[in-house]
TORKOL-4160 file (C-alpha; in steps of 0.2 Angstrom, whole numbers, padded with zeros to 4 digits, m for minus):
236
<pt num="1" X="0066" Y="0049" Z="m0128"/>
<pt num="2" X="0072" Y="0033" Z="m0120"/>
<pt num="3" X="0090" Y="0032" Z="m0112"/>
<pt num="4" X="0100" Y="0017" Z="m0105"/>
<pt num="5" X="0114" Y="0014" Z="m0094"/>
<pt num="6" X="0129" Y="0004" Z="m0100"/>
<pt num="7" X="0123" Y="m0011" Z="m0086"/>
<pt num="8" X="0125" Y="m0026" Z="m0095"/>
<pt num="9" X="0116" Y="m0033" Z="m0081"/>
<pt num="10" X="0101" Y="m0024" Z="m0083"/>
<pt num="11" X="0086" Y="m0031" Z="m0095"/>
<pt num="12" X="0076" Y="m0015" Z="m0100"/>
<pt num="13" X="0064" Y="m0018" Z="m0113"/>
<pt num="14" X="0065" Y="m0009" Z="m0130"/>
<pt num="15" X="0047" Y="m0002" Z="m0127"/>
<pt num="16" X="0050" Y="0004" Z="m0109"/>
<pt num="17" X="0051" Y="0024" Z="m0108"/>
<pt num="18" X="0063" Y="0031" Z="m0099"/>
<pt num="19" X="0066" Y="0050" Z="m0093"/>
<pt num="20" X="0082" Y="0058" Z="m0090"/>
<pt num="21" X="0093" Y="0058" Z="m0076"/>
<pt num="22" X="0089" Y="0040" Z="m0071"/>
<pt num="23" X="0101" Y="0032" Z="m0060"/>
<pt num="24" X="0100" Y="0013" Z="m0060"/>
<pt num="25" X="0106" Y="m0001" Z="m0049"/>
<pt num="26" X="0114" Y="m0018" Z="m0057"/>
<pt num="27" X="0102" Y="m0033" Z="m0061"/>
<pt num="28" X="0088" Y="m0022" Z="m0063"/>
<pt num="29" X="0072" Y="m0027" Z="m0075"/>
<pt num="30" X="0062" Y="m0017" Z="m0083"/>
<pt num="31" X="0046" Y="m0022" Z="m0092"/>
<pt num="32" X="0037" Y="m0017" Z="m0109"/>
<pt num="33" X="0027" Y="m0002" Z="m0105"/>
<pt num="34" X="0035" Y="0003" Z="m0090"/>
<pt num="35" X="0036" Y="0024" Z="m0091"/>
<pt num="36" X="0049" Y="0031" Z="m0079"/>
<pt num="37" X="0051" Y="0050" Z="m0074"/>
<pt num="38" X="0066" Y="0063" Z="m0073"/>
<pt num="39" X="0079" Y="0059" Z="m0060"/>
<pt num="40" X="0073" Y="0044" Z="m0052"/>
<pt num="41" X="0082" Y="0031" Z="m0042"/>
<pt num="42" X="0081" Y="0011" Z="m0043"/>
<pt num="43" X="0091" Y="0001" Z="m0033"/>
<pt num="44" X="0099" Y="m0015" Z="m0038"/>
<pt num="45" X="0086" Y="m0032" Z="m0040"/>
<pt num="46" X="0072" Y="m0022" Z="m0043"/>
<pt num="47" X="0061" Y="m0027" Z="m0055"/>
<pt num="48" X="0048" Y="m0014" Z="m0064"/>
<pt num="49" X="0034" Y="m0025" Z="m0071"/>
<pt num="50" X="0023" Y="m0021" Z="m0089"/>
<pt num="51" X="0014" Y="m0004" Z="m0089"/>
<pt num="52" X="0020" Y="0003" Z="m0072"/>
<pt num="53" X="0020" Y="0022" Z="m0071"/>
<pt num="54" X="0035" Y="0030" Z="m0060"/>
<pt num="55" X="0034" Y="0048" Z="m0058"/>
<pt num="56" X="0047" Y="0061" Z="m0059"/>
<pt num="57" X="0059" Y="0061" Z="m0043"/>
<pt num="58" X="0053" Y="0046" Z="m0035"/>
<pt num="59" X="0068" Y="0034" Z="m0027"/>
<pt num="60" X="0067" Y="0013" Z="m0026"/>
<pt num="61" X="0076" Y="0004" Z="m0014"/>
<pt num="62" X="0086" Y="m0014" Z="m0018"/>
<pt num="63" X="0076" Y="m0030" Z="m0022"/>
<pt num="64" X="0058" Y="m0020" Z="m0025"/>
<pt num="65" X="0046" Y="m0029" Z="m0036"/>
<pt num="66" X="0032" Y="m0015" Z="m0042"/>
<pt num="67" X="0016" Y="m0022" Z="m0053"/>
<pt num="68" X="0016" Y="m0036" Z="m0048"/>
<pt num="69" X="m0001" Y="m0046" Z="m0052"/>
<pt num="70" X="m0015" Y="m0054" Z="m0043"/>
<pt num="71" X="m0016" Y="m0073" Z="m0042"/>
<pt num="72" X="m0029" Y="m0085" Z="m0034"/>
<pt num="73" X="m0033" Y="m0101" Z="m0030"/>
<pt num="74" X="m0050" Y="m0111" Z="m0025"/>
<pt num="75" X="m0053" Y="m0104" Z="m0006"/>
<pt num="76" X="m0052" Y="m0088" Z="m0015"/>
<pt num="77" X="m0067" Y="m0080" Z="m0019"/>
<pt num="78" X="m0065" Y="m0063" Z="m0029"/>
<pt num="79" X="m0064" Y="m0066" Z="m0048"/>
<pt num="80" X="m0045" Y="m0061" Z="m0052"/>
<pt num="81" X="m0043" Y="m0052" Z="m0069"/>
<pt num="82" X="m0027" Y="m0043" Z="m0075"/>
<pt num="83" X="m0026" Y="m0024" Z="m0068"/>
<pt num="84" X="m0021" Y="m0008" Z="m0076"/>
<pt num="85" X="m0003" Y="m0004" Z="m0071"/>
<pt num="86" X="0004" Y="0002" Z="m0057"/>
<pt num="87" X="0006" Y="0021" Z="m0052"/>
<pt num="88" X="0019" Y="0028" Z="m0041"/>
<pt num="89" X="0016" Y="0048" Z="m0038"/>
<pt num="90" X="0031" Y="0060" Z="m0040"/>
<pt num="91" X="0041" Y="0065" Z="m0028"/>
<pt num="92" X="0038" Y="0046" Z="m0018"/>
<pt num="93" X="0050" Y="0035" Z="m0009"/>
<pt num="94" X="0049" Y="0015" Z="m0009"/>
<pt num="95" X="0059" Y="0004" Z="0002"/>
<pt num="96" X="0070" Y="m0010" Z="0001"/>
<pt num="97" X="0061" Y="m0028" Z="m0001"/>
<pt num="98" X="0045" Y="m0021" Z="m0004"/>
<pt num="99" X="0031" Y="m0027" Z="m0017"/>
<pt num="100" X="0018" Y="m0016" Z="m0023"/>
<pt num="101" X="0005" Y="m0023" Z="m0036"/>
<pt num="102" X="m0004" Y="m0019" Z="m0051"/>
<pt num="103" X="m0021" Y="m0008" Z="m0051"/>
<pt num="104" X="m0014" Y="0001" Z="m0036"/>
<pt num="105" X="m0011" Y="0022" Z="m0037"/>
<pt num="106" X="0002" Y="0029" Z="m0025"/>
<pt num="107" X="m0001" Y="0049" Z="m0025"/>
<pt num="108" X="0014" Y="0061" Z="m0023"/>
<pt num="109" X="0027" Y="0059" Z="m0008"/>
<pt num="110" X="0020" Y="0044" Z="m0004"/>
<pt num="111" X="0034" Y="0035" Z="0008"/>
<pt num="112" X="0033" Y="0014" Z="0009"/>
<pt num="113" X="0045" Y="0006" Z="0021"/>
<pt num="114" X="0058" Y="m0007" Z="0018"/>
<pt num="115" X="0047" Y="m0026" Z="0013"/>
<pt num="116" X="0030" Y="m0019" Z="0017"/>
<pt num="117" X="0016" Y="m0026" Z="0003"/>
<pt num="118" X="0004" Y="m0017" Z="m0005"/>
<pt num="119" X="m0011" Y="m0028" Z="m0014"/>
<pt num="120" X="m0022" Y="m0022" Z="m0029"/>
<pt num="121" X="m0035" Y="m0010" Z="m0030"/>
<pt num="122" X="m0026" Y="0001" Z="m0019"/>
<pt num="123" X="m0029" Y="0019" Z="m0019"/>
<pt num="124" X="m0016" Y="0028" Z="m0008"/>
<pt num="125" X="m0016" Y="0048" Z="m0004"/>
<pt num="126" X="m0001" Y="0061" Z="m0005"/>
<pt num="127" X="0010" Y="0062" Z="0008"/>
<pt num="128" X="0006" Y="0047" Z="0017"/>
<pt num="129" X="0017" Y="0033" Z="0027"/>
<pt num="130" X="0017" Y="0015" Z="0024"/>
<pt num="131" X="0027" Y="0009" Z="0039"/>
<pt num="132" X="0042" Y="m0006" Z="0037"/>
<pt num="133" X="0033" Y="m0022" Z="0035"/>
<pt num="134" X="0014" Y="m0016" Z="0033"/>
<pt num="135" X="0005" Y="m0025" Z="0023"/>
<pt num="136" X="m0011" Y="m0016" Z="0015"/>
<pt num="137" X="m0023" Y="m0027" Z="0004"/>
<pt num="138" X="m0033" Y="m0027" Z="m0009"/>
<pt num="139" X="m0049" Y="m0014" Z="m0013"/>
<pt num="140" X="m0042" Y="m0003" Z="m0001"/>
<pt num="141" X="m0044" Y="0016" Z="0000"/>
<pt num="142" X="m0031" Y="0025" Z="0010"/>
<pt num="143" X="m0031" Y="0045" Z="0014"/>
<pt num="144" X="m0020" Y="0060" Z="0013"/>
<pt num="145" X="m0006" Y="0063" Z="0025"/>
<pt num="146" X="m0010" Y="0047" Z="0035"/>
<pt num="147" X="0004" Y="0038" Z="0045"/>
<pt num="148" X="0002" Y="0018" Z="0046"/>
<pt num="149" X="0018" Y="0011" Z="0055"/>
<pt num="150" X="0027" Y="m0004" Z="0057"/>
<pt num="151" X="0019" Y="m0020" Z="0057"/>
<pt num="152" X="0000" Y="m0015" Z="0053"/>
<pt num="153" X="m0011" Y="m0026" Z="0044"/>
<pt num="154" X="m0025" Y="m0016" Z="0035"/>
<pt num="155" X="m0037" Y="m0028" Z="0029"/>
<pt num="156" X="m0046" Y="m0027" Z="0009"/>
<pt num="157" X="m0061" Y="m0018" Z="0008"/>
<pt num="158" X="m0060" Y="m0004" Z="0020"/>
<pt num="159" X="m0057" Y="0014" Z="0020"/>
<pt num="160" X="m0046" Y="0025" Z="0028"/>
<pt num="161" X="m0050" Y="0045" Z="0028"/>
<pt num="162" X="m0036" Y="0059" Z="0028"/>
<pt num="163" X="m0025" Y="0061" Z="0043"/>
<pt num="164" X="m0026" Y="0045" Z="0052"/>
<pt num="165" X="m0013" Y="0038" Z="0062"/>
<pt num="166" X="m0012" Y="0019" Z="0064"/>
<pt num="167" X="0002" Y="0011" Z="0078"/>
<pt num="168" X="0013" Y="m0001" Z="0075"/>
<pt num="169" X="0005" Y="m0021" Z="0076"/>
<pt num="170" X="m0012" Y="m0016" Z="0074"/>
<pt num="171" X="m0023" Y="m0026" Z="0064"/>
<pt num="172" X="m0040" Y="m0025" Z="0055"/>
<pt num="173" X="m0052" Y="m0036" Z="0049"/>
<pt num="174" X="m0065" Y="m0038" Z="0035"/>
<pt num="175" X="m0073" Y="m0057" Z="0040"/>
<pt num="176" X="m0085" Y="m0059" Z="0053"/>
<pt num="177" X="m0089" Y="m0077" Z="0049"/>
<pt num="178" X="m0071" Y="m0085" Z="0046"/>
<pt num="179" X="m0078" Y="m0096" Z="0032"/>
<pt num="180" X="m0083" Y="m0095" Z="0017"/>
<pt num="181" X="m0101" Y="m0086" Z="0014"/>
<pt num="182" X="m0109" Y="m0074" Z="0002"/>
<pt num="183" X="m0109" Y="m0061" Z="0012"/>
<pt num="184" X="m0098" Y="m0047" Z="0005"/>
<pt num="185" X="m0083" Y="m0043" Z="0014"/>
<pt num="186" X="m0080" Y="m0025" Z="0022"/>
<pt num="187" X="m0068" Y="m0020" Z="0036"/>
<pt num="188" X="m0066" Y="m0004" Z="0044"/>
<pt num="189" X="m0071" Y="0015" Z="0041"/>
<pt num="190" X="m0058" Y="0025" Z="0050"/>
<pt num="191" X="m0064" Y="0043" Z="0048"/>
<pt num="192" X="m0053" Y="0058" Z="0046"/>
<pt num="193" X="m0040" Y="0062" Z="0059"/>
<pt num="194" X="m0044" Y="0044" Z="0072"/>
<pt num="195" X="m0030" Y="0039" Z="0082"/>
<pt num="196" X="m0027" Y="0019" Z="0083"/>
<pt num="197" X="m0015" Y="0013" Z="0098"/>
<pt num="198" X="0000" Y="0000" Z="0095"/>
<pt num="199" X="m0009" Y="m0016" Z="0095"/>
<pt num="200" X="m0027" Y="m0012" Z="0095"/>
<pt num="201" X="m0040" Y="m0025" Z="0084"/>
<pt num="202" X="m0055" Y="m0019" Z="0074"/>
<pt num="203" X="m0069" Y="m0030" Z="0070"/>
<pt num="204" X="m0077" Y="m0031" Z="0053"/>
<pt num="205" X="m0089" Y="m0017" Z="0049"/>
<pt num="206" X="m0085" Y="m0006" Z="0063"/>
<pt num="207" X="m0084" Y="0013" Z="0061"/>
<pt num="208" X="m0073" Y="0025" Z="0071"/>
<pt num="209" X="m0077" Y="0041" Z="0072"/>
<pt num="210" X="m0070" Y="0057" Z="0066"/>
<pt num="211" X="m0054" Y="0060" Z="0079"/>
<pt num="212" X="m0059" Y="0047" Z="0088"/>
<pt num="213" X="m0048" Y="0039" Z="0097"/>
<pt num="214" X="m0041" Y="0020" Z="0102"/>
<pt num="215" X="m0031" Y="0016" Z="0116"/>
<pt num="216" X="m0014" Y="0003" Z="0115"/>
<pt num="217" X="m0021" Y="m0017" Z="0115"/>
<pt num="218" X="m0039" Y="m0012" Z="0113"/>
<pt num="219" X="m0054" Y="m0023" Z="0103"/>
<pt num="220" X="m0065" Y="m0014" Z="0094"/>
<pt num="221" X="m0079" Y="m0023" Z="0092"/>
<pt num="222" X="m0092" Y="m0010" Z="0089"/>
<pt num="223" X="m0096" Y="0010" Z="0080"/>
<pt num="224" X="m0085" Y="0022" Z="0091"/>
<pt num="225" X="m0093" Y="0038" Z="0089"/>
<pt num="226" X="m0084" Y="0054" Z="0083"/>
<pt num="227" X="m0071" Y="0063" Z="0097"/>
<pt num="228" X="m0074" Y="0050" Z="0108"/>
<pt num="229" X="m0058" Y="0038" Z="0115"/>
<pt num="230" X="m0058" Y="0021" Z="0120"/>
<pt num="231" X="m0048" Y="0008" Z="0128"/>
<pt num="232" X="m0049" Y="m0010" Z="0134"/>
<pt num="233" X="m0056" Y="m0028" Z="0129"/>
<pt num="234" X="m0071" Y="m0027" Z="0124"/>
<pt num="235" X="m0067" Y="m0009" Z="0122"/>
<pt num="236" X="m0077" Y="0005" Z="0130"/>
């Protein structure tokens, strides 16, 4: 069953399903397809695109824009085709100004802060953080219970095991040739339960180790094995 506020503000497509006890903002849109869960919360400006899934419980701050899809130009170099849409796990919080796009899965109690970015392909674990301004991009697999703060930039094509903390500023990288080439892309592997310091780099490629852990400013340029803490430029 569908149900609709009295907004006349609002643009809520006839074929968008909504569940009950959904309190919505003013100027809200909401695409064909959209399904939205029990009890949840949109804020005002926020636009829901086609075939987004929203869980029960899940609150969205002002001026969100969730499904968005990808676009290209010539320097890019992945083919670009239409994704599946966006899922939000129950039970998750989004912030205000954020964008979130299509072909991505949020799991359960998933929190993203106020104007952080979230790129396709994007498979997110329960319970995790998504900081105020990060940006996470594409073909990006991210863990359980993980805590990514303010300011990171997580790179496409790297992977992120459960429980890993990430500090505020640091930055990743998937590119070792800074041109255009044929070789695939691939950032980091951060194994389960590493530690990254506010600021640090890692290099393309690079693994870190299982509770590993990586001190404030640091560049990574090479495997750090498991347990094992380092610090500096190079760091060692």
């Amino acid at each position: 069953m569908s149900e609709r506020n009295d907004d006349s503000t609002n643009v809520i497509s006839t074929k968008a399903m909504i569940g009950k006890d959904v309190v919505l903002g003013h100027h809200i849109v909401i695409e064909s397809g959209v399904t939205i869960g029990d009890r949840v919360r949109i804020g005002h400006h926020s636009v829901i695109l086609q075939n987004t899934v929203i869980g029960d419980d899940v609150s969205i701050g002002n001026g969100s824009f969730l499904g968005c899809q990808p676009f290209k130009n010539s320097k890019v170099i992945h083919h670009i085709t239409d994704q599946k849409g966006l899922v939000i796990g129950k039970g998750s919080n989004i912030g205000n100004g954020t964008v979130i796009y299509a072909g991505s899965q949020l799991g359960e109690d998933v929190m993203v802060g106020d104007l952080a970015s979230i790129r396709e392909q994007t498979n997110i674990g329960h319970s995790t953080v998504v900081g105020r301004n990060a940006k996470v991009e594409c073909r990006t697999e991210i863990g359980n219970q993980c805590v990514i703060q303010t300011g990171a930039y997580i790179t496409a094509d790297m992977i992120i095991e459960d429980n890993v903390f990430i500090g505020p500023e640091a930055s990743t990288s998937n590119d070792k040739y800074m041109e255009p080439t044929k070789v695939p892309l691939k950032g980091p592997h951060i194994k389960k339960g590493a530690r990254i310091g506010n600021n640090a780099t890692l290099l393309p490629g690079i693994v870190i180790g299982e509770n590993a852990i990586i001190g404030a400013g640091a560049i990574v340029t090479k495997d750090v094995a498991d347990g094992m803490t380092v610090k500096g430029v190079a760091a060692k």
